[in-house]
N, C-alpha and C positions, 0 to 999 in steps of 0.2 A: 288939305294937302295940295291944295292948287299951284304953292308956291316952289315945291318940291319937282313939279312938272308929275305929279300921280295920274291925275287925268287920264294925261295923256297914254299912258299906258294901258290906263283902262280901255280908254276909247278903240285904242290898235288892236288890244283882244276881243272885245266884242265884233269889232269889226272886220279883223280878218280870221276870228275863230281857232287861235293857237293862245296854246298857255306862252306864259311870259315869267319868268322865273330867274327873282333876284337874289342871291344869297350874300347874306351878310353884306346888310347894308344900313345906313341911316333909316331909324324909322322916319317916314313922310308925316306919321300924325299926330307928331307930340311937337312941342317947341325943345323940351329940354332932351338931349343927344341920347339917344340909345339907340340897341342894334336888334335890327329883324331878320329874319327869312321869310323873303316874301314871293307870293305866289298867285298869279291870277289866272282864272282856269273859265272859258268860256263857258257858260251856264245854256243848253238846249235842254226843248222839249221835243214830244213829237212834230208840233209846226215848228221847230226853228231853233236859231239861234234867237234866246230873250235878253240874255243881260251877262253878268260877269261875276264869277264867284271869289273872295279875296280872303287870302290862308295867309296870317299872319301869326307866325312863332318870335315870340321874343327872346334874343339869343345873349343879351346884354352880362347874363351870369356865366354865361358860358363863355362867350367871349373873353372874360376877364380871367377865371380859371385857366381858362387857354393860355394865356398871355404870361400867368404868374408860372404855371408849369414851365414854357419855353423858356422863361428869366432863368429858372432854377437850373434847367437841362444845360443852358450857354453857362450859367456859373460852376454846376458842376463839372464840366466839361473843363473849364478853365482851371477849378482845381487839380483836376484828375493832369492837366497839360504841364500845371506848374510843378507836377512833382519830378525829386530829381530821379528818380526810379521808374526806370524803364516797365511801365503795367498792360498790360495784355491781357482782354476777355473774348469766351469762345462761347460759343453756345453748345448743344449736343451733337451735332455736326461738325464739332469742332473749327467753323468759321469763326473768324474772328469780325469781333463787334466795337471793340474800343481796342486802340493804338494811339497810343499818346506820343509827346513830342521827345518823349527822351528814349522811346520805343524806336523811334525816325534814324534818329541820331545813335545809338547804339546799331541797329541793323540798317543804316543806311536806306531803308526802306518809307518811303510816303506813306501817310495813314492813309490815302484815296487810293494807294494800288492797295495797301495790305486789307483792309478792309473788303469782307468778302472773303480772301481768302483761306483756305486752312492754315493753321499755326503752323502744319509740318511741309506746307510748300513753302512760308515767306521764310520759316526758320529751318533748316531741316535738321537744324541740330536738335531741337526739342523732339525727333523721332528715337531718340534714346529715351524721352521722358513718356511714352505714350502710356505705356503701364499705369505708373503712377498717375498720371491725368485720371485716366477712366479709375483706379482704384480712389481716388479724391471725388470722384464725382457721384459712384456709386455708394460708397462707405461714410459721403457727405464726413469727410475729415480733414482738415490741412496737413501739408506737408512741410517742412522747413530744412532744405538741403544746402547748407553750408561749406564753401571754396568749391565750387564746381566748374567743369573745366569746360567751355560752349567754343567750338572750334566752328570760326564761320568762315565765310567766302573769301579766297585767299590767303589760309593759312592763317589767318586772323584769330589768334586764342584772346580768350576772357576768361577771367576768375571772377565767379560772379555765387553771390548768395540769391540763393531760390524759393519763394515762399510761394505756395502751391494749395489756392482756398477755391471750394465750394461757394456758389451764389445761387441763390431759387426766386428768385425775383421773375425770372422769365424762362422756363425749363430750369435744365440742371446745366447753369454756366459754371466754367471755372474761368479763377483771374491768376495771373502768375506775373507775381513781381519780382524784377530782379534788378538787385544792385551789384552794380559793378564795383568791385574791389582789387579792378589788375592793378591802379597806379599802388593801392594803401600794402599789399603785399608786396609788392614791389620794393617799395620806401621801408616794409619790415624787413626784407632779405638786407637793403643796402646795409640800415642800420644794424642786425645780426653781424655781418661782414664787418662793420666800423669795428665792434662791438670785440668781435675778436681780433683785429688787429690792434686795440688796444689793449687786449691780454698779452699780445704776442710781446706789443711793444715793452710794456712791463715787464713780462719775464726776462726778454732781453738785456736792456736795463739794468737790471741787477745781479745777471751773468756777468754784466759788463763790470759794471760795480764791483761783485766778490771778485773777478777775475783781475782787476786794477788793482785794488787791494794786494792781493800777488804778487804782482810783478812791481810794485813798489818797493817790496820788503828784497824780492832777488833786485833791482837794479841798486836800492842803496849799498848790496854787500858788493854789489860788481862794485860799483864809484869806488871803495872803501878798497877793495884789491887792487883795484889800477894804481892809487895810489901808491902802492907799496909793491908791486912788482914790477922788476928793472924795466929800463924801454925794451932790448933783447931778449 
């Protein structure tokens, strides 16, 4: 390990009689790359300091476990970010743990302020749904509340579908997804509205229709009397 500069660390603890402690690092005494935790602890007796004691743990499995889990955390993370539904997890303190990007964007709130938070300071409209929370988390059952009315800051309403699950992964979490459905109601009133004014315009129509039909048959008798009563 001379190439490593090992030595030399040896030599500073023996020498000056303190541990020296490297974590997670290149092992010094292989040629081919792995990872250690390494540890060198001055070695006394009753006369002295003698020599240097050397705690090497090979961390090279763990290291990589480590690696693969944090891959999976930013991926799912990336998933959870790419959905278009606003998702929201709390643990039993009802802090919130996961705030996704369409959480941001619907409540105008940054996942680094809401995180941390309780659900019912960043939202306070979810202070209608407290019940239901705890009855989903103790009863371990979903809920699904459909066209629900979320009045936020500024008189700001949303029509949004509410799904409301149980997670035991880490205590008793609840996640609450909600999709927004103000614009697709919206686009269903206009079209209902279309919808009946082309009823209307139809019945019209053929008021208009039967009603012309009518006044055909009286103006050809009028035409037909003009002709035949004097101008006087």
């Amino acid at each position: 390990a001379l190439e490593s500069g090992f030595d030399e660390y040896l030599r500073n603890t023996i020498r000056d009689g303190r541990d020296d402690k490297q974590i997670n690092v290149v092992n010094p005494f292989l040629e081919e790359e792995n990872f250690v935790d390494l540890v060198i602890e001055p070695l006394r007796t009753h006369s002295g300091l003698i020599g240097g004691l050397i705690l090497v743990r090979d961390i090279t499995e763990w290291r990589d476990l480590t690696q693969k889990i944090q891959n999976l955390q930013v991926f799912m993370q990336k998933l959870i970010d790419a959905s278009p539904y606003a998702i929201i997890s709390m643990g039993e303190d009802n802090r919130i743990s996961v705030w996704n990007s369409s959480a941001e964007t619907m409540f105008g709130l940054p996942a680094e302020e809401a995180l941390g938070m309780t659900v019912f300071t960043a939202c306070p409209a979810f202070s209608n749904y407290r019940d239901i929370i705890n009855e989903v988390r103790i009863l371990n059952k979903s809920v699904f509340l459909n066209d629900e009315m979320l009045l936020l800051e500024g008189d700001h309403n949303l029509i949004v579908h509410l799904n409301i699950y149980p997670v035991h992964s880490e205590g008793r979490s609840v996640v609450i997804n909600i999709q927004d459905v103000t614009e697709l109601k919206q686009l269903e009133n206009s079209l209902m509205q279309a919808q009946k004014m082309e009823s209307l315009g139809l019945l019209t129509s053929g008021i208009i229709h039967d009603f012309n039909n009518v006044l055909s048959g009286i103006m050809g008798y009028a035409s037909l009397l003009d002709k035949k009563v004097p101008e006087d």
